[in-house]
BAKEKOL-308713 format. One record per residue: y, x, z of N, C-alpha, C in turn. Coordinates in pm, 1 decimal. Layout:
BEGIN
{{Y; X; Z}; {Y; X; Z}; {Y; X; Z}} ...
This chain:
BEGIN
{{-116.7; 85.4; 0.0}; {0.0; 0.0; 0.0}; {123.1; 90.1; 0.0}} {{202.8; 65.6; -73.1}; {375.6; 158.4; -98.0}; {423.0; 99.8; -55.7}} {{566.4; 137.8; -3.3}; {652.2; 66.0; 27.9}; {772.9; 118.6; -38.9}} {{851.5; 88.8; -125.9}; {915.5; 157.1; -233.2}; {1070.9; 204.6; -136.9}} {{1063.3; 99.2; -65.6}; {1205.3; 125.4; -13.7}; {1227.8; 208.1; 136.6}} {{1110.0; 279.4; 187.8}; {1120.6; 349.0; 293.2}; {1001.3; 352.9; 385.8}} {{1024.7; 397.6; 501.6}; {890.3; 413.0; 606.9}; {915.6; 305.2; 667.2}} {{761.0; 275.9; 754.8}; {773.5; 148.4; 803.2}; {824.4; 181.1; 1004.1}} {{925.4; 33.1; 1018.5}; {971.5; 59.4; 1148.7}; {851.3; 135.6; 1281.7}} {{894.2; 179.8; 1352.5}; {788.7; 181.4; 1495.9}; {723.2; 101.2; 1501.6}} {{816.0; -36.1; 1509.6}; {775.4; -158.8; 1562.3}; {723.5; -271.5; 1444.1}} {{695.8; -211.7; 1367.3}; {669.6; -260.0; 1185.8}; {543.8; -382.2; 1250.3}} {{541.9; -472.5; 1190.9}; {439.7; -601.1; 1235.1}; {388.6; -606.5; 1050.1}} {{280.2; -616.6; 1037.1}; {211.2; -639.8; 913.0}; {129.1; -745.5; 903.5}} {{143.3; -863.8; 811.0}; {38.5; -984.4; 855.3}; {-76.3; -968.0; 654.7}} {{-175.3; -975.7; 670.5}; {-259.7; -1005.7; 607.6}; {-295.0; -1107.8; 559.3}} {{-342.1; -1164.2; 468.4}; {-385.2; -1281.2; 399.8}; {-421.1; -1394.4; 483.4}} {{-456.5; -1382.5; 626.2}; {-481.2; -1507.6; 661.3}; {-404.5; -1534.9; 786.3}} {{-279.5; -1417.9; 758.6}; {-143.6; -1438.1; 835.6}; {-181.1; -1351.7; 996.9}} {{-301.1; -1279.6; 993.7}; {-313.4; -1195.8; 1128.1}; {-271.8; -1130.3; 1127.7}} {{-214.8; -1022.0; 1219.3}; {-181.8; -879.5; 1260.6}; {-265.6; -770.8; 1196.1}} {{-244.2; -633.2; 1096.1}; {-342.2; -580.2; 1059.2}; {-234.8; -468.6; 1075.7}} {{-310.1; -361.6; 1093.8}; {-292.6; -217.7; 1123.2}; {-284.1; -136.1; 1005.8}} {{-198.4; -80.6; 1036.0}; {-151.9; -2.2; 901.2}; {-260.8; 143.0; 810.4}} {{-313.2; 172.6; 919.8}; {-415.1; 257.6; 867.3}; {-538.0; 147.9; 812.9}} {{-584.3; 59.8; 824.5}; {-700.2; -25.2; 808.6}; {-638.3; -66.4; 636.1}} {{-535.5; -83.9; 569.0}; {-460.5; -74.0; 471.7}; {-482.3; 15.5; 358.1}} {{-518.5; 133.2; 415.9}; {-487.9; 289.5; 340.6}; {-581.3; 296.7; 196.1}} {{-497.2; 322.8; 123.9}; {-603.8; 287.7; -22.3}; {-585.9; 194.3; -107.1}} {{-573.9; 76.3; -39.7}; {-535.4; -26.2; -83.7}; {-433.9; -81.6; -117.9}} {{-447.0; -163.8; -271.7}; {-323.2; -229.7; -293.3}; {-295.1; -357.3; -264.4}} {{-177.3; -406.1; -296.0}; {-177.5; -553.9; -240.6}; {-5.3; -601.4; -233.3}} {{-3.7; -660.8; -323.5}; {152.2; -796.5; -287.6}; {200.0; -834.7; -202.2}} {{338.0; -766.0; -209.2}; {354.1; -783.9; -56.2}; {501.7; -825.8; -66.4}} {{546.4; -965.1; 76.5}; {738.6; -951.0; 77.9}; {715.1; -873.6; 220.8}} {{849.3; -815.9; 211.0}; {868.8; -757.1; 332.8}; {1032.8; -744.2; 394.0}} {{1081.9; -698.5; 497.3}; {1198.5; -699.8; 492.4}; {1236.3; -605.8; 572.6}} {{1336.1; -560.1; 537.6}; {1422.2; -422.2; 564.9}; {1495.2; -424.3; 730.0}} {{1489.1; -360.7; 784.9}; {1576.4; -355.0; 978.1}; {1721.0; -311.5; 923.8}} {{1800.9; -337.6; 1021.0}; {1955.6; -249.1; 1003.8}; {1960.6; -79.9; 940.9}} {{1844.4; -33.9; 1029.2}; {1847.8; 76.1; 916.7}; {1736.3; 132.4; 838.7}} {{1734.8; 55.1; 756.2}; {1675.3; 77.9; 612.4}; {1525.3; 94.5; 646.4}} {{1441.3; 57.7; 717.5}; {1288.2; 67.1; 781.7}; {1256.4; -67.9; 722.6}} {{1095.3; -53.8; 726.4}; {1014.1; -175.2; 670.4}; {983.1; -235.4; 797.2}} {{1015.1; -273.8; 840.0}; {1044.1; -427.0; 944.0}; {885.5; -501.3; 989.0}} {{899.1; -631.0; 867.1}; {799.4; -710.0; 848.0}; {758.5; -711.4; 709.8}} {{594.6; -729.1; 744.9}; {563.9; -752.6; 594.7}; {416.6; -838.4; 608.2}} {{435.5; -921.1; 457.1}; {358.0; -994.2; 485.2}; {252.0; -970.7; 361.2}} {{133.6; -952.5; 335.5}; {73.9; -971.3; 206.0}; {65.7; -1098.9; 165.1}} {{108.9; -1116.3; 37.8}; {37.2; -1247.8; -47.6}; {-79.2; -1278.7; -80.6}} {{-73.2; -1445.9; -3.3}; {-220.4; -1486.3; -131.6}; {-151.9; -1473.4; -225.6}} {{-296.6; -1596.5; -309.6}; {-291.1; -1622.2; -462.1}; {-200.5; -1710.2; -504.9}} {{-196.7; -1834.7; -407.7}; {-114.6; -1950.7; -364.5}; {47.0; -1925.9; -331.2}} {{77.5; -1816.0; -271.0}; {204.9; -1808.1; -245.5}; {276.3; -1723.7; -357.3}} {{177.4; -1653.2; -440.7}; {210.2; -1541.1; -554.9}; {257.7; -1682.1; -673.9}} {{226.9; -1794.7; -689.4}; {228.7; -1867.0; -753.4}; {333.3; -1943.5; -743.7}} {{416.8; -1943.0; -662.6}; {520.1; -2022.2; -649.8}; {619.3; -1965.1; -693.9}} {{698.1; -1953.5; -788.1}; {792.3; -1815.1; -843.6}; {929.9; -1932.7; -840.5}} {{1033.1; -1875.7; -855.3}; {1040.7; -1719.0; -913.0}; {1034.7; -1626.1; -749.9}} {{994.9; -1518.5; -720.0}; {1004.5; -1397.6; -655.1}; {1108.7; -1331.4; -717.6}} {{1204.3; -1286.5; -591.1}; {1294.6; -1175.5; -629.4}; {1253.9; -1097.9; -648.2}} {{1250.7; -972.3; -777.1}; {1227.5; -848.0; -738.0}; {1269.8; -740.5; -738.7}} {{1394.4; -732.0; -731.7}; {1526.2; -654.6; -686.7}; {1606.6; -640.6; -562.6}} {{1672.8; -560.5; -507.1}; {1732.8; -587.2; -359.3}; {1818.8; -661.3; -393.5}} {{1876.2; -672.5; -525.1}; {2009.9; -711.7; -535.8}; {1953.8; -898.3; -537.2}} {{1891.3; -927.4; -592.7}; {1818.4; -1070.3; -645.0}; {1820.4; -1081.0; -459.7}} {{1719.2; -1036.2; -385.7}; {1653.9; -1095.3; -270.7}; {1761.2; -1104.3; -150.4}} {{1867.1; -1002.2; -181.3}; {2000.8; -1035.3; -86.8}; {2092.1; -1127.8; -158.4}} {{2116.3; -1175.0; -244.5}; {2188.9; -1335.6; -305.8}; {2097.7; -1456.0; -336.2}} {{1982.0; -1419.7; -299.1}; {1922.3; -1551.8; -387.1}; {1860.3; -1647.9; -215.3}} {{1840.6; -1719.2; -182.0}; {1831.7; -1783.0; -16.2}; {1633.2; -1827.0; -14.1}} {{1575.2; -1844.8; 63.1}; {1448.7; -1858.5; 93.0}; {1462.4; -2026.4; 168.9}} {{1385.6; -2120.2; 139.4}; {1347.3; -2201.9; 158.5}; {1242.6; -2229.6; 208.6}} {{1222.6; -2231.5; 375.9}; {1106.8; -2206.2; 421.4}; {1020.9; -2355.0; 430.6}} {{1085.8; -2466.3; 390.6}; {1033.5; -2552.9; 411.7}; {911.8; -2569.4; 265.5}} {{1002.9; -2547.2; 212.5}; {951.6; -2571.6; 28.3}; {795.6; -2435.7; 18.4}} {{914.5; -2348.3; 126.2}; {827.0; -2244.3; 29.3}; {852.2; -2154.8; -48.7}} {{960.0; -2137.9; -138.5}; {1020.6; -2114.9; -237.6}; {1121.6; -2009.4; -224.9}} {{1173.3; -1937.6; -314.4}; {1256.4; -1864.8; -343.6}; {1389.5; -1960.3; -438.8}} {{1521.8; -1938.7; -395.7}; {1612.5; -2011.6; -477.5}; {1756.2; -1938.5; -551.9}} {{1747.1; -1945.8; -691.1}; {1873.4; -1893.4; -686.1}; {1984.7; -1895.7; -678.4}} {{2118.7; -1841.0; -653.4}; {2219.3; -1921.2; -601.1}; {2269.4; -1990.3; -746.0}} 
């Protein structure tokens, strides 16, 4: 798993496909779809892997610039653009 935009926090929480807690070495090797989000300074925070189901609901930002203007709709689900 990469994380394109930096190392992950101390306190980095990672949830897996069926939304549990998974450890970052148990990961290693592996790829996998992932949102995640950035701390005040620039660390990988939270991250969550995608199902198949949530990969399907588009559009996904996939730019910083897209995912900091565009708002999340947690009810829907969805990604929105402004």
């Amino acid at each position: 798993m990469d994380f394109p935009q930096g190392r992950l926090a101390p306190a980095a929480r990672i949830r897996g496909l069926n939304n549990l807690i998974v450890m970052s070495g148990a990961l290693m090797g592996q790829k996998a779809v992932v949102h995640y989000v950035i701390d005040p300074l620039g660390l990988v925070q939270d991250v969550w892997i995608l199902t198949d189901a949530e990969l399907a609901k588009q559009p996904w930002p996939t730019t910083r610039k897209e995912a900091q203007s565009w708002s999340f709709d947690p009810v829907a689900q969805v990604w929105k653009k402004p």
